[in-house]
N, C-alpha and C positions, 0 to 999 in steps of 0.2 A: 622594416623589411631588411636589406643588407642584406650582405651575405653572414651565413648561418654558422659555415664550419670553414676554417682556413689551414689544411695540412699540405703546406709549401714540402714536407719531409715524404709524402707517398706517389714516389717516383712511376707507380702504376698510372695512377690518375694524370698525373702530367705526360705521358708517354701517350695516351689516348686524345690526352688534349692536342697535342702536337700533328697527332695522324688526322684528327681533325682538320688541322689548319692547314698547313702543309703539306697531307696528302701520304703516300705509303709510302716510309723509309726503308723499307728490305724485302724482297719478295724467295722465298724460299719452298717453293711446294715440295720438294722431295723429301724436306721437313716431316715427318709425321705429328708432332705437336704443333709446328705452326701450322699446317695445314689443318689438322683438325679443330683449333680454336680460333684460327681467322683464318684462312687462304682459302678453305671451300668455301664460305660463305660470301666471300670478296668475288674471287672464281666465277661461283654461279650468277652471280649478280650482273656481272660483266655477260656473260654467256647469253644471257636472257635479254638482254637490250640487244645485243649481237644479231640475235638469229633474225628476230624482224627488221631489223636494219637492211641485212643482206637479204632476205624477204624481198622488200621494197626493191634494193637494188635490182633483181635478178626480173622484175616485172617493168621495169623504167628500159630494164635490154632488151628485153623480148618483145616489146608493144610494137613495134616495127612487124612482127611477122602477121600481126592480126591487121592493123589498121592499114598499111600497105595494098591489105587485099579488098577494103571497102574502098579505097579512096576515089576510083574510076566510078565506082557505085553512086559515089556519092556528089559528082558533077564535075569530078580535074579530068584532065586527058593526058595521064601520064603512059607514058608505052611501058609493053611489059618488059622491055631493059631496066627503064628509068625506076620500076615498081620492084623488080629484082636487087636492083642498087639501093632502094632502101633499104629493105631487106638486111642485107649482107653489109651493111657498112657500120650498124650499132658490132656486129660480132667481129669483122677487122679492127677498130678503134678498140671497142674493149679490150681484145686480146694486147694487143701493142699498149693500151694504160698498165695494164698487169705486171707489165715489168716494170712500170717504174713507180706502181703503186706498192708492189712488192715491200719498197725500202721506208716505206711511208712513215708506217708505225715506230721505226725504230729510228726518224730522225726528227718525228713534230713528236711522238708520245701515240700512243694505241687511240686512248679518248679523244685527244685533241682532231689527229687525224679522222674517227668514225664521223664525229661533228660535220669538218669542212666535207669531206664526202659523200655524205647522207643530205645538206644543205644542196651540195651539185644538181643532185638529183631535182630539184627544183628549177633548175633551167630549160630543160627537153620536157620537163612534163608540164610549164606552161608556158611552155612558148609552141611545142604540139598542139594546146587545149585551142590558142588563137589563129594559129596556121590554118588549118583543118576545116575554119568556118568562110574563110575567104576565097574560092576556088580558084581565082585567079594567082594566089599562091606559088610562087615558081620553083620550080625543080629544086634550082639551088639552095633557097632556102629551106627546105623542105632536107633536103642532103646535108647541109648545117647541121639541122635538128635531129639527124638519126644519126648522125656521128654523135653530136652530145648524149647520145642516149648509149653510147659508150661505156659512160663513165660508171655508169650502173655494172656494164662488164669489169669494168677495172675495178672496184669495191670489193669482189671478191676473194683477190690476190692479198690486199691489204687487212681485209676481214680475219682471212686464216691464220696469216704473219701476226697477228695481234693476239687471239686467241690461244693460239700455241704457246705463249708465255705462261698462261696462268695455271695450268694443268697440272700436273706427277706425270712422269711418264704412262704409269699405268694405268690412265686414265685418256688420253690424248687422243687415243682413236676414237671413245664414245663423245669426247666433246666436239671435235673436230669432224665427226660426222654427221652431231645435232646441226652444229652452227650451219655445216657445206649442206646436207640433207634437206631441212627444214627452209634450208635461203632458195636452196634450189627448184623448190615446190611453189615461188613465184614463176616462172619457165610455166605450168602446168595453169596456175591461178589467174594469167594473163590471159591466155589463151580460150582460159574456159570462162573467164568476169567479163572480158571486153564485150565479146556479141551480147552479152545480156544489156550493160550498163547503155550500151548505144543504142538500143530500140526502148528506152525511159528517157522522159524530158527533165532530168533529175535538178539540172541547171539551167533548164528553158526559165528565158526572163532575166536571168543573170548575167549568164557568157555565155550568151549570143541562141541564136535561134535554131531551127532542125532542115535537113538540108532532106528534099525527096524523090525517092529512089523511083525508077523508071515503072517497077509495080503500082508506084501509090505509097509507099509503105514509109511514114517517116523515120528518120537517123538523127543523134548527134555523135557525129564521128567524134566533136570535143572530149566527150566523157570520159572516153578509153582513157586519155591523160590527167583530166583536170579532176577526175573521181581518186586520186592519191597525192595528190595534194596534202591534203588533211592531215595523211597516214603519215607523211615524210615530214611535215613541220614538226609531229609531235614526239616521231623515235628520234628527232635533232633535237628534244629537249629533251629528252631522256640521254640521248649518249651523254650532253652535257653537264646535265644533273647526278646520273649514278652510274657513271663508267671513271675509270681511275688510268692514269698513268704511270709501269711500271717501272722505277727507278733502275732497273739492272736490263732493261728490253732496249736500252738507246745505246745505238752505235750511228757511227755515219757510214757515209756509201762507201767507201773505203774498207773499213771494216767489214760490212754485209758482202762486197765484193770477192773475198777469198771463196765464195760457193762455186766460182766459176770455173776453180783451178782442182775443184773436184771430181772427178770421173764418173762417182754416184749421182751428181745433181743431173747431169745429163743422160743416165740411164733412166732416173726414176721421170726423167722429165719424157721420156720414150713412154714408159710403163703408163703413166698417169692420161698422156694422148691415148693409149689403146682405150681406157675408161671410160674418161669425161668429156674428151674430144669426142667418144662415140657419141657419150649422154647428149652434146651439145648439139653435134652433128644432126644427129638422127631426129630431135625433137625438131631440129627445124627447116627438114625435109621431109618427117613423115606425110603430111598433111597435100605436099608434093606430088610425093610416092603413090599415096593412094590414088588421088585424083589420077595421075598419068597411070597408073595398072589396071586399075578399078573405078572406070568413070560417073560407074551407077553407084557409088556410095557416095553420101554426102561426109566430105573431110575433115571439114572445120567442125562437125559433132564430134567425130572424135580423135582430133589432133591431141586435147591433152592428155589423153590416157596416158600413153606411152611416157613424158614426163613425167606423168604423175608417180607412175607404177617407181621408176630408178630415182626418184627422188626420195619418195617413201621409205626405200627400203636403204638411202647410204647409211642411216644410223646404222643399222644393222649389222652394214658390213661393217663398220667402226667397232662395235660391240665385241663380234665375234672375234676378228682381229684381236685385240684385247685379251682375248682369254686362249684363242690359239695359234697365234702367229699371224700377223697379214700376207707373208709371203705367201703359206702354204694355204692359206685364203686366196690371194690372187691368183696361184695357180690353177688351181682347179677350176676357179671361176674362169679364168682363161681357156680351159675345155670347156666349156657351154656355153660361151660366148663363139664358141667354132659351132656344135652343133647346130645352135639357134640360129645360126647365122646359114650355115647347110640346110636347115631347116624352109628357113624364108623364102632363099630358092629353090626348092624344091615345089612350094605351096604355090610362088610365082609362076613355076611355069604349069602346073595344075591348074592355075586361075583358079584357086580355090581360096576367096577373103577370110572366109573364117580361121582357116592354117595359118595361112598369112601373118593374122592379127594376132593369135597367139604367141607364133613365135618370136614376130615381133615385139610382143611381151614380156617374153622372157629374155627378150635380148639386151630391153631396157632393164629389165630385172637385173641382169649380171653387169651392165655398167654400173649399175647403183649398187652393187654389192662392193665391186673391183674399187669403186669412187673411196670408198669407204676404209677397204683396205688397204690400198696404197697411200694413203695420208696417213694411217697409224705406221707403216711402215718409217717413213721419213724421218723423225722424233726418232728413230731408234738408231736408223743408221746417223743421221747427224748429235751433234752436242748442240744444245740448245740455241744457242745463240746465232747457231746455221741453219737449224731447223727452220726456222720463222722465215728466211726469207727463198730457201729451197721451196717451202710449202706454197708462196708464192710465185717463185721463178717457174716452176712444172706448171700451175696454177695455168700462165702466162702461155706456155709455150701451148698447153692441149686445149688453151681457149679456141685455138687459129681453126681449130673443127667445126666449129660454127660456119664458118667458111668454106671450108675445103670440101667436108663432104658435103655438101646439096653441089658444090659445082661440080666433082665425082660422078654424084647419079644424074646429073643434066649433061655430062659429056658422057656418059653411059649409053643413055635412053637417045641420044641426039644421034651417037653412031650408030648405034645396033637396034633401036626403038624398043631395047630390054633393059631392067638394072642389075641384071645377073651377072657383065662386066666389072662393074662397081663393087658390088659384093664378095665379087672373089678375092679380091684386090684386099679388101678389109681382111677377109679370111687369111692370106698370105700374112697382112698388118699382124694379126690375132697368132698367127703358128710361130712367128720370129719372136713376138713380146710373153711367147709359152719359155721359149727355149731361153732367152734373159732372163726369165724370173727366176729361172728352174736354175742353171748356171752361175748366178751371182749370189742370188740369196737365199732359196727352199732346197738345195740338192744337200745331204748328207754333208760335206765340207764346205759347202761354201764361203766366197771369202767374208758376208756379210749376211749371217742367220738372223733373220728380223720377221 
C-alpha cells in the first residue's frame, strides 16, 4: 500500500494541502479569478449555514411574544405588566447585545463566533422548556429567561458583520439580504409553529406533562422552546464543521471603533430604524393592534402574515438594489411606506379590517424591501473593513423598535383609545428619512451616490 506518487516539487498540491490544515490564507473577492475558482464556492458555503443560524436566532427572540400570551392560560397568575415585560425584554437585551455583537466576528473569527452564539441559544430555549411546566415559576426567573432570549436579538448584528466579508461588492445586497431576509422569517415561523407544536404531546413522557386550560383543552407550553432544541445543536455543528475564519475580517475594537467618527454610520443608522425598526416594531404589535381595533378578529391567526410578507420579500430588495441603486431603491420605497401608512389610518377610522389588513401588507411589504436596500447600500458607502461593523452598529440601533413602537401605540390607544396618534408620528418618522436619503445619497449630486 504506501503511498503511490511523492511530488514534494507541485507547489499547487501543497498549497491545498495547507488550506486544508490551516484554514484560508487570503481572502480576495473582488478578485474575479479567485473568486470564481474558490471564493464563491467558500462564500456560499458559509451563506448557507448562515441563514439557518440566524433563522434559529430570530425564533429563540420572538418566542416571548407567543408564549407570554399562553402562560396565564396555562395556570401562572402573571399581571398583564409582568406579561408585557416579558414581552418587551427579549427585544431591549437584544438590541443592546447588537452593539457589542457587532465586533464579534472580527475579534474571535466569523465561524468561531457563529458557533459560541448559535450554542447561546441553548440556554433560554431549555431552560423556557422547564420554566413553563412548574407554575409556581416566579416572575423573575421567568424575566431571566426572556432577557436570555436576547441573545437570539444580538446574533443578528454579528451574523451580518461576518457575512459582509465574504461577498464582491456587487453581490452584497443579494447576500445580505438572503442571510437578513430568510433569518428574518423565524419572526413569522415562531409565531405561526408555536400554537400548533403546543396543542401535540410531542414530548409528553419526556419533559414533563400537559398543563389544562380552563376549556378542557390540553397544552405543553414546553414545546414552544424545547421543539428547537434539535435544530440549534445541529446548525452548531455545522457552523463548526463548514464555516471558515477570514484572515483579513480580524481587527480589534479599536480598529472597528473609527465607525463612530463617521457621520454616514449614524445617518444610515436613522435610515435602517425607518425599515427594520418598522419590520420589528410592527410585527410585534400587530397582533396587539388588531385585538384593540378589531376585537371580533381573532389575532393570533393572523399575527404572522405581516412578518411573513417583509421578510419574504428583503431578498428582493437586496436584489433590486444590486442592479439599481439602493438609494434610489429606498427612496421611493420611502413614499409607499407614507402612503400605506396614510392608507391604514384611513381604513382605521373606516373600521374597515379588510383595508386595514392590506395596507398593513404593504406596509410590511416596503420594510422588507427598504430592509434590503439599505444594507446594499452600506458596503458602498463604507470600505470593507467598516462595512462589517456599520452593517451591525445600524443593526443595533433600529433593533430598539422592537420596543419603542408597541409602547407608541399603547400610549396612543391609552390617550386617545385610537392608534392614529402613533401612526402619524411614524409618517413624520417616514417624511424626514425621504428627505435624508434624497439629500445625502439619491439627489443628482449627492455627497454619497450609492
Amino acid at each position: 500500500m504506501g503511498i503511490k506518487k511523492w511530488d514534494p516539487e507541485n507547489s499547487q498540491k501543497h498549497a491545498g494541502m495547507n488550506h486544508a490544515l490551516d484554514g484560508i490564507k487570503k481572502w480576495d473577492p473582488e478578485n474575479s479569478q479567485f473568486w470564481e475558482s474558490e471564493g464563491k464556492r467558500i462564500a456560499q458555503r458559509n451563506l448557507w449555514i448562515s441563514i439557518p443560524a440566524l433563522f434559529l436566532a430570530f425564533i429563540v427572540w420572538q418566542i416571548w411574544s407567543i408564549v407570554a400570551v399562553k402562560l396565564n392560560d396555562a395556570g401562572f397568575h402573571f399581571t398583564s405588566s409582568q406579561l408585557f415585560t416579558l414581552a418587551a425584554l427579549p427585544g431591549l437585551v437584544g438590541a443592546t447585545l447588537r452593539i457589542f455583537f457587532t465586533f464579534m466576528p472580527g475579534i474571535f473569527g466569523g465561524k468561531n463566533w457563529t458557533v459560541i452564539s448559535t450554542a447561546a441559544l441553548l440556554l433560554p430555549a431549555v431552560g423556557i422548556g422547564f420554566a413553563v411546566q412548574n407554575t409556581e415559576t416566579s416572575f423573575t426567573t421567568m424575566a431571566i429567561l426572556a432577557a436570555l432570549c436576547g441573545i437570539g436579538g444580538g446574533n443578528f448584528s454579528s451574523s451580518m458583520a461576518n457575512i459582509s466579508f465574504f461577498f464582491p461588492k456587487k453581490l452584497k445586497g443579494t447576500a445580505n439580504g438572503l442571510n437578513a431576509g430568510i433569518g428574518n422569517l423565524g419572526v413569522s415561523a415562531v409565531q405561526f409553529i408555536t400554537p400548533l407544536v403546543i396543542t401535540t404531546g410531542a414530548f409528553a413522557g419526556i419533559f414533563g406533562s400537559s398543563h389544562l386550560l380552563k376549556t378542557g383543552k390540553e397544552v405543553w407550553v414546553q414545546n414552544a422552546a424545547f421543539v428547537w432544541v434539535v435544530p440549534i445543536v445541529i446548525l452548531m455543528i455545522c457552523a463548526a464543521l463548514g464555516m471558515d475564519n477570514l484572515p483579513n475580517a480580524k481587527q480589534s475594537f479599536k480598529e472597528q471603533a473609527i465607525i463612530f467618527k463617521n457621520k454616514h454610520t449614524w445617518i444610515m443608522s436613522w435610515l435602517y430604524t425607518m425599515c427594520f425598526g418598522s419590520f420589528i416594531g410592527y410585527a410585534a404589535a400587530f397582533p396587539l393592534l388588531i385585538k384593540a381595533e378589531f376585537p371580533e378578529v381573532n389575532a393570533l391567526q393572523l399575527a404572522f402574515l405581516g412578518p411573513l410578507v417583509g421578510a419574504a420579500v428583503r431578498p428582493v430588495g437586496g436584489w433590486i438594489a444590486d442592479k439599481i441603486g439602493g438609494a434610489k431603491v429606498t427612496f421611493w420605497d420611502i413614499i409607499i411606506m407614507i402612503a400605506a401608512t396614510t392608507g391604514v389610518i384611513y381604513f382605521l377610522n373606516e373600521k374597515n379590517f379588510t383595508g386595514f389588513l392590506i395596507m398593513f401588507l404593504i406596509l410590511f411589504f416596503t420594510t422588507g424591501i427598504a430592509n434590503g436596500a439599505t444594507f446594499r447600500m452600506i458596503p458602498i458607502i463604507f470600505e470593507p473593513k467598516q462595512a462589517a461593523p456599520v452593517l451591525g452598529f445600524t443593526a443595533a440601533i433600529a433593533a430598539y423598535g422592537a420596543f419603542f413602537i408597541p409602547k407608541v401605540f399603547s400610549w396612543s390607544l391609552s390617550i386617545s383609545n385610537s392608534a392614529n396618534l402613533a401612526l402619524y408620528l411614524f409618517i413624520a418618522y417616514y417624511v424626514i428619512s425621504l428627505g435624508v436619503c434624497w439629500f445625502y445619497y439619491s439627489r443628482k449630486n449627492a455627497e454619497m451616490k450609492c
